[in-house]
Backbone as a printed PyTorch tensor [residue, N CA C, xyz], in Angstrom:
tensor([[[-52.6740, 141.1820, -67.4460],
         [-51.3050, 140.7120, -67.4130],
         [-51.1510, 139.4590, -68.2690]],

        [[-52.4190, 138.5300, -68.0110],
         [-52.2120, 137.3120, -68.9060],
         [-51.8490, 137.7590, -70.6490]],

        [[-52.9560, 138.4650, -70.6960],
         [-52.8410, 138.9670, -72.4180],
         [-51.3620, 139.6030, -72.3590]],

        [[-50.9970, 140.1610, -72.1920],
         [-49.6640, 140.4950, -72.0490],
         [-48.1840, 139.5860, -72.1570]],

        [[-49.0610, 139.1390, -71.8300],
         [-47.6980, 137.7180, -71.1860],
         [-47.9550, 137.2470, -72.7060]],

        [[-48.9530, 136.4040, -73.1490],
         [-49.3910, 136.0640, -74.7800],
         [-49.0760, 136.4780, -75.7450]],

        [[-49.1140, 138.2210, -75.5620],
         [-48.5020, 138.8540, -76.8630],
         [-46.9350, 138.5370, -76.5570]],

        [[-46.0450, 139.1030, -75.7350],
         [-44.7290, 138.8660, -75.8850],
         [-44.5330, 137.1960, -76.0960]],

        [[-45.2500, 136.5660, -75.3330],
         [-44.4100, 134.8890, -75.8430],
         [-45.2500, 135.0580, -77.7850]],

        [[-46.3600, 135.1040, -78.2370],
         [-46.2200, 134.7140, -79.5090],
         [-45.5110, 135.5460, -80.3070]],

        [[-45.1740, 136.6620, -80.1210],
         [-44.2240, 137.6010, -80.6540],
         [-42.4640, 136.7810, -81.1570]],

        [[-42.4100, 136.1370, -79.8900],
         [-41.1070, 135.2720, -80.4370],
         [-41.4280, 133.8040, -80.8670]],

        [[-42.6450, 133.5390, -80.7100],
         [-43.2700, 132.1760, -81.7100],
         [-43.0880, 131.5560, -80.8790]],

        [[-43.1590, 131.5150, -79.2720],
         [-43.2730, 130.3340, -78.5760],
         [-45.0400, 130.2680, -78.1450]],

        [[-45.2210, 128.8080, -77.5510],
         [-46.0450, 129.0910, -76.4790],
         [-46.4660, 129.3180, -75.5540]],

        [[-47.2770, 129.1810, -74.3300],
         [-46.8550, 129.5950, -73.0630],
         [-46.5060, 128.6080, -72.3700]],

        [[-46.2980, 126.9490, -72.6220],
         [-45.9540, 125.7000, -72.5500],
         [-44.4020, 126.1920, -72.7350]],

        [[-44.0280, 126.2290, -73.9100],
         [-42.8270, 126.4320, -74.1960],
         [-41.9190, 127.5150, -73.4350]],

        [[-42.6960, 128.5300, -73.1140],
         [-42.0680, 129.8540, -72.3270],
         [-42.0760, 129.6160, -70.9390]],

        [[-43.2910, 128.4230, -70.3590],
         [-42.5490, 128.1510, -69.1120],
         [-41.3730, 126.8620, -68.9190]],

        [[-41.2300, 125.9190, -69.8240],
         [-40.0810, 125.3680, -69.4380],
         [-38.6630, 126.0380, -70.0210]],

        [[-38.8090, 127.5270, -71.0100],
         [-37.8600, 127.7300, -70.9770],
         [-37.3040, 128.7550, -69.4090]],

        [[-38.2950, 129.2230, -68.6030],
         [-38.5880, 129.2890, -67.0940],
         [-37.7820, 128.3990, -66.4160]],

        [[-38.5030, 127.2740, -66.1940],
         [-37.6310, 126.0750, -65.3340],
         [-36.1410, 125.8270, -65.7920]],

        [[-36.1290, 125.8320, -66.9190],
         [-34.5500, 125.7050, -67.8510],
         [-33.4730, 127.0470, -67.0570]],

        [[-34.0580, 128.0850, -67.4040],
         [-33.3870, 129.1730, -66.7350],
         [-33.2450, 128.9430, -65.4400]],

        [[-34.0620, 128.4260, -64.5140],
         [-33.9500, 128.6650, -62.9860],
         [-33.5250, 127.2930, -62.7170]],

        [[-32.3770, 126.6040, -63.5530],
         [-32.2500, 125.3570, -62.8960],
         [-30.8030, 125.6040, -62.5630]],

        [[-30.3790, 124.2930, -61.8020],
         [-28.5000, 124.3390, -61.5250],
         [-27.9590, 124.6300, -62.7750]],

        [[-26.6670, 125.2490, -62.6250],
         [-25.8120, 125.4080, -63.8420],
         [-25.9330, 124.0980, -64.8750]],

        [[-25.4910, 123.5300, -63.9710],
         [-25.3790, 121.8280, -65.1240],
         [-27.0030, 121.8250, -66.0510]],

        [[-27.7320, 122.1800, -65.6470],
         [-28.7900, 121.9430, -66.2580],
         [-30.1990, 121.2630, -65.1460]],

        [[-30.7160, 120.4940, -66.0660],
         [-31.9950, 119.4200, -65.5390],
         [-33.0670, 118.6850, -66.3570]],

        [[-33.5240, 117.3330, -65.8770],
         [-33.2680, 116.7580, -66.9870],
         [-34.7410, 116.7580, -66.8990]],

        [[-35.3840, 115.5860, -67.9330],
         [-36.4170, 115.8020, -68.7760],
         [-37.4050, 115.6790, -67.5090]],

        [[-37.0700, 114.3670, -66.7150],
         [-38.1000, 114.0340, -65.5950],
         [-38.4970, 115.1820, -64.5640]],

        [[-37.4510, 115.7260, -64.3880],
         [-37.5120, 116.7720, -63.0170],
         [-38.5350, 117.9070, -63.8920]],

        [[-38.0740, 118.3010, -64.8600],
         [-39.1180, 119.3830, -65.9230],
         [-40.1760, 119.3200, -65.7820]],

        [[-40.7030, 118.1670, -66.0830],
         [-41.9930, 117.5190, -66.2960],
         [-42.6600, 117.6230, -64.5710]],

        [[-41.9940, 117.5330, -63.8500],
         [-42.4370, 117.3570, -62.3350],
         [-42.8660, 118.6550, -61.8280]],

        [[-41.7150, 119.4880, -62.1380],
         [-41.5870, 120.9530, -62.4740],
         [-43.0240, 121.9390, -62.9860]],

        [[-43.2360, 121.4170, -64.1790],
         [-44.4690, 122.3620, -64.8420],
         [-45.7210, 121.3230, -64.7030]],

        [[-45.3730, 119.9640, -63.9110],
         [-47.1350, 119.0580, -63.6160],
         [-47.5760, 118.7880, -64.9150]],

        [[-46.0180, 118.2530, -65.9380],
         [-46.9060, 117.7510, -67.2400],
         [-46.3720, 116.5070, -67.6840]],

        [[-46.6840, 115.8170, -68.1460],
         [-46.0400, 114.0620, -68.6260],
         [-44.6970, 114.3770, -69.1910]],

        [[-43.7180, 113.3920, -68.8000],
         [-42.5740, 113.3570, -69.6590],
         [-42.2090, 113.0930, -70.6780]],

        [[-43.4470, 113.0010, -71.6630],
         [-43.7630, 112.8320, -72.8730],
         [-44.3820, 114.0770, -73.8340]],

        [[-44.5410, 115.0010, -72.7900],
         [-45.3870, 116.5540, -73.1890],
         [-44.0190, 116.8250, -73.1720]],

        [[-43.2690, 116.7420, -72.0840],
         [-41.7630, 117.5610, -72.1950],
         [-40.8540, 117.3010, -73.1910]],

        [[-41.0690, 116.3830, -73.5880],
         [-39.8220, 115.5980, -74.5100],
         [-40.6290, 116.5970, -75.7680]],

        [[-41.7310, 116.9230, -76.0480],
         [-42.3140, 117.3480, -77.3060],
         [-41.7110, 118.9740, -77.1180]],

        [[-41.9120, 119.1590, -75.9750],
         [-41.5850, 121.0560, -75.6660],
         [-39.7400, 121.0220, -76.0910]],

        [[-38.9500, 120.0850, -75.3390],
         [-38.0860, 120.2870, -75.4250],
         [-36.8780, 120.2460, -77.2060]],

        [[-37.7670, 119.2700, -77.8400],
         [-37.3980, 119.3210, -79.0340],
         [-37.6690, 119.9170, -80.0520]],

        [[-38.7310, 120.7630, -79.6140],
         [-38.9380, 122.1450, -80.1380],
         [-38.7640, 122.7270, -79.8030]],

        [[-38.0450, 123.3000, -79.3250],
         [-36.7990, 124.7170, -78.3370],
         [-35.4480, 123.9470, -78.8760]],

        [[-35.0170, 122.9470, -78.8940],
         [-33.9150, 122.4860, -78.8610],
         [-33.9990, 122.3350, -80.9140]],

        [[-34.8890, 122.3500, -81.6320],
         [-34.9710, 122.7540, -82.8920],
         [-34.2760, 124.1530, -83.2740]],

        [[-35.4410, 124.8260, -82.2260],
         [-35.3930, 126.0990, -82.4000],
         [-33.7640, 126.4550, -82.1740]],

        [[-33.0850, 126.5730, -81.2900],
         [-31.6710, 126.3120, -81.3620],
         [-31.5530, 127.5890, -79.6830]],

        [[-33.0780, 127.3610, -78.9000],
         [-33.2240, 127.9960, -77.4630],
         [-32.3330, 127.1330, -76.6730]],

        [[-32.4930, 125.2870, -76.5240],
         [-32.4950, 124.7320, -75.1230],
         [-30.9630, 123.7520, -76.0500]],

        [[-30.0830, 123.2670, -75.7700],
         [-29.3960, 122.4000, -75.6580],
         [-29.0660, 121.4000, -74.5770]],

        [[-29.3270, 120.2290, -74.9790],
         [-28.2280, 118.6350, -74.1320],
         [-27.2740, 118.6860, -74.1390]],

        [[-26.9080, 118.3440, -72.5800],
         [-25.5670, 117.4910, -72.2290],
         [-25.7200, 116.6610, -71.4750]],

        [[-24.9340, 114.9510, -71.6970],
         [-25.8120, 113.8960, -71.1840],
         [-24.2900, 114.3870, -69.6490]],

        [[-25.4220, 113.8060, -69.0180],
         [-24.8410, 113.9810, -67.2170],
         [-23.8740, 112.6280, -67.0260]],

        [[-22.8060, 113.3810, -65.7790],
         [-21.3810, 113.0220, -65.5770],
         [-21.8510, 111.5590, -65.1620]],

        [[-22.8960, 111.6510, -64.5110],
         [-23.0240, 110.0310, -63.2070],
         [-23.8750, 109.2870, -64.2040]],

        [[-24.6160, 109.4530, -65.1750],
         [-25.7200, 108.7140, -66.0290],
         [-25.6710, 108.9750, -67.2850]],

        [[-24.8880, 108.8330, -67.8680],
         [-24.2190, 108.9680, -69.5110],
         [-25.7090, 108.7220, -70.3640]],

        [[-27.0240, 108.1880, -69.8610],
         [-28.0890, 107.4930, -70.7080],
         [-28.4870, 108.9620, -70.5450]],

        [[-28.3760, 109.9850, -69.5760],
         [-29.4860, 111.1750, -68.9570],
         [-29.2290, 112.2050, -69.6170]],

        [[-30.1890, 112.7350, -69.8960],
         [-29.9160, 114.3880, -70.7650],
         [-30.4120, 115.1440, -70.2780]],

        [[-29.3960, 116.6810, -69.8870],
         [-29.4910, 117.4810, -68.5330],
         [-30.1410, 118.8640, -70.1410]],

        [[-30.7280, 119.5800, -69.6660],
         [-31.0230, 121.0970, -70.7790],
         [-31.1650, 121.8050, -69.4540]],

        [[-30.6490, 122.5980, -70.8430],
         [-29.9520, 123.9950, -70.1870],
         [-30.2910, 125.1840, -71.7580]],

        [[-30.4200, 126.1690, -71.4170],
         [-30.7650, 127.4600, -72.0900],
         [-29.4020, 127.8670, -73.2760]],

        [[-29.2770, 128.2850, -74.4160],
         [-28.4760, 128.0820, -75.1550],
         [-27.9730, 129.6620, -75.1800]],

        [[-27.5800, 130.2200, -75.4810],
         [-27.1930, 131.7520, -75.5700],
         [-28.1490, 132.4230, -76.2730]],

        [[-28.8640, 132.1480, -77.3660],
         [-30.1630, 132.5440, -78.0870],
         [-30.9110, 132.1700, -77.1300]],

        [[-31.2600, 131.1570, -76.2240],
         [-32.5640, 131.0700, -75.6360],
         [-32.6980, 131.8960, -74.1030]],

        [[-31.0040, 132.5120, -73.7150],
         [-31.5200, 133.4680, -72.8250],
         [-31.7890, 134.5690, -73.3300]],

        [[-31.0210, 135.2130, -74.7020],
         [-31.4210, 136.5940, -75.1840],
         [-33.0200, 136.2280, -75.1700]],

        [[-33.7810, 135.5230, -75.6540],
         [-35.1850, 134.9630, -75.9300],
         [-35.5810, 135.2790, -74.9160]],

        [[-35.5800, 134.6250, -73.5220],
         [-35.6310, 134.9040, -72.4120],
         [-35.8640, 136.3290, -71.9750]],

        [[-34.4960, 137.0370, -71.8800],
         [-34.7170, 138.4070, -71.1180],
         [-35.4500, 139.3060, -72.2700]],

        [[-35.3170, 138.9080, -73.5710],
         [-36.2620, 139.6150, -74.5050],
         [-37.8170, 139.6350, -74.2270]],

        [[-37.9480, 138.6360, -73.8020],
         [-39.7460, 138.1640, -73.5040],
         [-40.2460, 139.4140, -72.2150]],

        [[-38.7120, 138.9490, -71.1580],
         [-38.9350, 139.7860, -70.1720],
         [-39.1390, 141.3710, -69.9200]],

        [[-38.0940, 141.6890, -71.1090],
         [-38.0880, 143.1410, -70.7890],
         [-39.6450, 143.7890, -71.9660]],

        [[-39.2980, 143.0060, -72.7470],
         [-40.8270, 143.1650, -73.5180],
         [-41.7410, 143.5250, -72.5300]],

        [[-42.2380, 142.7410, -71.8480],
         [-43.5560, 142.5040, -70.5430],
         [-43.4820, 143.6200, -69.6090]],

        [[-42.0090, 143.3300, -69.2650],
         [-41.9410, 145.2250, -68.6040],
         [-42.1870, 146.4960, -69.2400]],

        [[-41.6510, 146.2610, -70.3600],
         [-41.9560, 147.6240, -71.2880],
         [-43.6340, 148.0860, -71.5290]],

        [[-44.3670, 146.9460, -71.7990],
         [-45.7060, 146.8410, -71.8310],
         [-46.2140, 147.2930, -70.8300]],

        [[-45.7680, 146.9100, -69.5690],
         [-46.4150, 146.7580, -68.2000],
         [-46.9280, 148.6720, -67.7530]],

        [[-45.1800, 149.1300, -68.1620],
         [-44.9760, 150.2420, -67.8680],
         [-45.9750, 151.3170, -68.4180]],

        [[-45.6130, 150.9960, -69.8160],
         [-46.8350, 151.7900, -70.8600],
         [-48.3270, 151.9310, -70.4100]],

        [[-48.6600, 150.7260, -69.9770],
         [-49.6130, 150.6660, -69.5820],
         [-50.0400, 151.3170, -68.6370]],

        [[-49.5810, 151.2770, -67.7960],
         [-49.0810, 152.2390, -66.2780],
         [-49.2520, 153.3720, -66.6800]],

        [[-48.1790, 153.9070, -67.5270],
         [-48.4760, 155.7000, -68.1410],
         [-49.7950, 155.7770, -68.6530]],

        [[-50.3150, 154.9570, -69.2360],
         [-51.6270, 155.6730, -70.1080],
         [-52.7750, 155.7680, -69.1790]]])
């Protein structure tokens, strides 16, 4: 399953760093969530996140919006390309899963 999981994330050029906070990104409140909670999230420095996130947010997957109560805070959230990305990865893994299954 791991190898699996590897081929579909490098298939869309992420990593598996990158494919799980675009994970947490997806499963957060609508508004989003911000860099600290991420980082708390996947058990990695908020300095690893800030690197994941500006490469997704390059990529044109994750977009900012600074939050209503803390104008300094930047909430990400999944961009319309980064959920197609998303359920693409997903249904990929299923498709694989399945195949696999048949053979």
């Amino acid at each position: 399953m791991q190898g699996l999981l590897e081929e579909q994330t490098r298939r869309y050029g992420l990593s598996e760093p990158e494919l799980a906070l675009l994970w947490a990104c997806r499963k957060a409140p609508p508004g989003g969530r911000g860099q600290r909670e991420l980082a708390e999230e996947l058990a990695v420095s908020p300095a690893h996140v800030s690197g994941l996130v500006e490469r997704l947010r390059r990529a044109g997957l994750l977009r900012a919006r600074t939050a209503e109560e803390d104008r300094r805070r930047r909430l990400w959230q999944l961009t319309p390309a980064g959920i197609a990305t998303w359920h693409a990865i997903l249904n990929g893994l299923a498709e694989a899963v399945q195949h696999r299954g048949a053979a």
